[in-house]
C-alpha positions in Angstrom: 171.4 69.7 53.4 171.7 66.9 51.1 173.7 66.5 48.1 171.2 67.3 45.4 170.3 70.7 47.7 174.0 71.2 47.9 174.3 71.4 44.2 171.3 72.8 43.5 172.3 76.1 46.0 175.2 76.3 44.1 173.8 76.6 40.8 171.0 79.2 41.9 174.4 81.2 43.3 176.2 81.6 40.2 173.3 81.9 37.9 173.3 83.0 35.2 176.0 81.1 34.6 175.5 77.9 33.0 176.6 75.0 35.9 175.3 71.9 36.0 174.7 69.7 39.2 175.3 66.2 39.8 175.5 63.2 42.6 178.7 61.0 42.6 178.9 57.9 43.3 180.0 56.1 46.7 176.0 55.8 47.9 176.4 57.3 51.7 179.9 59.1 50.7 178.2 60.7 47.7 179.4 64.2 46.8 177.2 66.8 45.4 179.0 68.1 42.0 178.7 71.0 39.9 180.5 71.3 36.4 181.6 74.9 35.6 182.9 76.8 32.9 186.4 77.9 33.2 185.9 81.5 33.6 183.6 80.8 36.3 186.1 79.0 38.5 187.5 81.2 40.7 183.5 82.6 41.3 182.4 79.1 42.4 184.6 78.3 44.4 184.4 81.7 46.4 180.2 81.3 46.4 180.7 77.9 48.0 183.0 79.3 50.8 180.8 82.5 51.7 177.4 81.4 51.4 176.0 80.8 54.4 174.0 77.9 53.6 176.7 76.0 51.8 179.7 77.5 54.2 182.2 75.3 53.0 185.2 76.5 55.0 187.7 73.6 54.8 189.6 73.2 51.3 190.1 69.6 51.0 192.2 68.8 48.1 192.7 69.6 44.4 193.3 67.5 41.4 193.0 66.7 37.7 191.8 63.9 35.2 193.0 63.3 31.7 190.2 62.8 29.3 192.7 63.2 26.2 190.9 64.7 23.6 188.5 66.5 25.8 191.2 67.7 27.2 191.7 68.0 31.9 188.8 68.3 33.8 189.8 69.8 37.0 188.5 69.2 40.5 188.1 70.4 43.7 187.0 69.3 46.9 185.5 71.7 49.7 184.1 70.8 52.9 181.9 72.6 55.5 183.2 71.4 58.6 179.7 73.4 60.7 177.6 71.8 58.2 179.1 68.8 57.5 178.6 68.4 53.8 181.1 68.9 50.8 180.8 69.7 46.9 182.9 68.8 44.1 183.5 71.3 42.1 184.9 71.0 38.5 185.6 72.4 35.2 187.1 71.4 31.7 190.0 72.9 30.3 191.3 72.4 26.6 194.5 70.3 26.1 196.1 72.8 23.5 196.5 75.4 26.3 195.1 74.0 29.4 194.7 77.2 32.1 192.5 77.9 34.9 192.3 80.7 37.7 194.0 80.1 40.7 191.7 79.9 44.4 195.4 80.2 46.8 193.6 84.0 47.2 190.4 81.7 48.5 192.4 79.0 49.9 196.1 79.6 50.9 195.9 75.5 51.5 195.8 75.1 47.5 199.0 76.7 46.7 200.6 73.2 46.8 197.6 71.3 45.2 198.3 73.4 42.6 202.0 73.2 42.2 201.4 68.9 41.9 199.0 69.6 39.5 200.5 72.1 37.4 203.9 69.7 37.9 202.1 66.5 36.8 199.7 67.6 34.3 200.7 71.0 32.8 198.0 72.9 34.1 198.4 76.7 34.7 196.9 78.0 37.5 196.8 82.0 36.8 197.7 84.3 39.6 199.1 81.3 41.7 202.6 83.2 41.4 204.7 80.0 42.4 204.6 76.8 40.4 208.1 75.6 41.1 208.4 72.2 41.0 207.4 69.9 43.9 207.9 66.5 43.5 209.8 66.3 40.2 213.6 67.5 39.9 213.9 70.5 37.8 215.7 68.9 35.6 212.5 66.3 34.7 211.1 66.8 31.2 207.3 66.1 30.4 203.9 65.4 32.3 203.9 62.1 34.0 200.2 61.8 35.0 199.3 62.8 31.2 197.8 59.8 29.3 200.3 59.8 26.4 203.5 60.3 28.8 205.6 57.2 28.2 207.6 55.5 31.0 210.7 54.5 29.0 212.2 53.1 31.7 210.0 50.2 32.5 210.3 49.2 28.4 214.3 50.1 28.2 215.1 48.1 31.6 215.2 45.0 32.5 212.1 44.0 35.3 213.8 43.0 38.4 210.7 40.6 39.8 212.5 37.3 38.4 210.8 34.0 38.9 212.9 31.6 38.0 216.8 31.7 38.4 218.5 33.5 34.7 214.8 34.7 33.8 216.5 38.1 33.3 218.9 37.3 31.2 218.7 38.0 27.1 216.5 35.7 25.4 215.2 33.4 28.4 212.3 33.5 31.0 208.4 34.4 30.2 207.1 36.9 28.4 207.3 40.0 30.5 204.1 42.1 31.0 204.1 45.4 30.8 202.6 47.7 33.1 199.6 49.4 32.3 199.6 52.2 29.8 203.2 51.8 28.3 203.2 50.3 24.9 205.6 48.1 23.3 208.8 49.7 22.0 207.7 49.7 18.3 204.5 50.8 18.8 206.3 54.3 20.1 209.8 54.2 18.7 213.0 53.0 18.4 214.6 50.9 21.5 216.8 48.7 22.5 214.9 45.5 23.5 215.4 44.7 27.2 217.2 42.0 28.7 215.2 39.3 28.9 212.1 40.3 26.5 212.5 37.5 24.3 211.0 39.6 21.2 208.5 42.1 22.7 209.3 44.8 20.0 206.2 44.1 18.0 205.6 46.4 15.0 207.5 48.5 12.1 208.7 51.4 14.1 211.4 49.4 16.2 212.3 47.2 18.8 213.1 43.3 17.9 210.2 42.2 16.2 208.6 38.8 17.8 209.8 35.4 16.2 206.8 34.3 13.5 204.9 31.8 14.4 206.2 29.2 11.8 209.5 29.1 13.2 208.4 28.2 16.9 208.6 24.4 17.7 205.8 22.7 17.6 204.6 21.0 21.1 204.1 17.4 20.9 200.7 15.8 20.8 199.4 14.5 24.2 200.7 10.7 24.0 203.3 10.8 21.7 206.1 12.2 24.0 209.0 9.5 23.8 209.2 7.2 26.8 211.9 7.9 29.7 215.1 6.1 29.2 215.2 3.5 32.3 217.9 4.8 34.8 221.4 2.7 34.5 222.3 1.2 37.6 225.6 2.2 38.8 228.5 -0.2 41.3 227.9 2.6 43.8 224.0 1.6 43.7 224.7 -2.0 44.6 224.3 -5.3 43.2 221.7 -4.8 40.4 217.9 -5.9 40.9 219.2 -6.4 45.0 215.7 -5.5 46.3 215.4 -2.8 49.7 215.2 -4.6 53.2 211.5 -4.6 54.0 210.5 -3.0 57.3 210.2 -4.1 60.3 206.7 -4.5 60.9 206.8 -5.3 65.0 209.1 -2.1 66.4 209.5 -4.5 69.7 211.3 -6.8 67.6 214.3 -4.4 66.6 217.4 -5.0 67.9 218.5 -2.9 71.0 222.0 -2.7 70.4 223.1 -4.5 73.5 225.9 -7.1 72.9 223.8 -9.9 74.1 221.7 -9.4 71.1 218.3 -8.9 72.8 215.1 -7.0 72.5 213.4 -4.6 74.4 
């Protein structure tokens, strides 16, 4: 089957429930895909594994994407591995109380799919029984693959990936860059500025604000730097303006070393 009969299969299986079929992207690694309700989750997911036609029999992995004010869409990837074609499936869930039935009844293989995503994203997964943590130590507070989760740590510490000797040290070195998705310190709160930011803490909410423009230096024209001052010979250079011995052009004319004072 192709990928648009894949999806299409689908649909006519959980009709009449409103999914919608699609083709991803990746040209000969192109998924068929079908967006479902939430309540129709666990139903989808079961029609893909027991129809004969589709008989995908292979759970393959399961995930989640922040769309922020859309809220997670959540996907899964099955497989037929007689048929030898796959389906995404997906669904939305609201970011206010984001919850979705669990498939581990389906798949056993999803219980730790789930766990990761539940751990990373705050997703519920009803029925799964067992979302302990899995990667995180208990102790770990927030979502760290939600958009607005903040790593404080990259902001708050100094980066390690010097280029130049003292570049870490307060107040010197080039402007650090931070890594996608954190902000500046005032443009989220309150924080120290790091060792060697040299005023990254744009904004009003905190941070040390950047140095104003009128109080940097101004770079000198091209052409009007001043002139290098000429080098001072010292006694240890030798007798001054004594020019260097010019080279000897013939290499069968250099002296041996022999006593007699021949050449080679």
């Amino acid at each position: 089957m192709t990928s648009e009969e894949v999806g299409a299969r689908l649909v006519a299986l959980l009709a009449p429930v409103e999914a919608t079929a699609s083709v991803s992207g990746g040209q000969r690694f192109a998924r068929a895909t079908v967006d479902v309700p939430p309540a129709s989750w666990s139903a989808a997911v079961r029609a893909a594994r027991d129809d004969t036609e589709l008989a995908c029999d292979f759970f393959d992995w399961l995930s989640a994407v922040d769309e922020l004010t859309g809220g997670f869409d959540v996907v899964a990837h099955l497989w037929s591995t007689r048929l030898r074609h796959g389906v995404l499936l997906r669904t939305r869930v609201p970011r206010d109380a984001p919850s979705v039935a669990s498939v581990v009844d389906l798949y056993p293989g999803a219980a730790w799919h789930e766990r990761e995503t539940h751990e990373m994203f705050g997703i519920d997964f009803a029925g799964h029984g067992e979302l302990r943590p899995l990667l995180l130590p208990p102790e770990f507070e927030g979502n760290p693959l939600r958009k607005e989760f903040v790593l404080a740590s990259r902001v708050a510490k100094p980066w390690p990936g010097a280029k130049e000797p003292g570049e870490s040290e307060a107040g010197g070195g080039r402007r650090p860059i931070r890594p996608p998705g954190v902000p500046a310190p005032g443009e989220w709160g309150t924080t120290p500025t790091p060792a060697g930011a040299g005023g990254v803490g744009e904004g009003p909410r905190g941070g040390t604000p950047a140095r104003p423009a009128g109080d940097r230096p101004a770079r000198p024209a091209p052409g009007a730097r001043p002139a290098r001052t000429p080098r001072v010979a010292d006694a240890a250079d030798g007798p001054a303006g004594s020019a260097r011995p010019e080279p000897v052009a013939d290499p069968a004319a250099r002296d041996d070393g022999d006593d007699d004072g021949g050449t080679r």
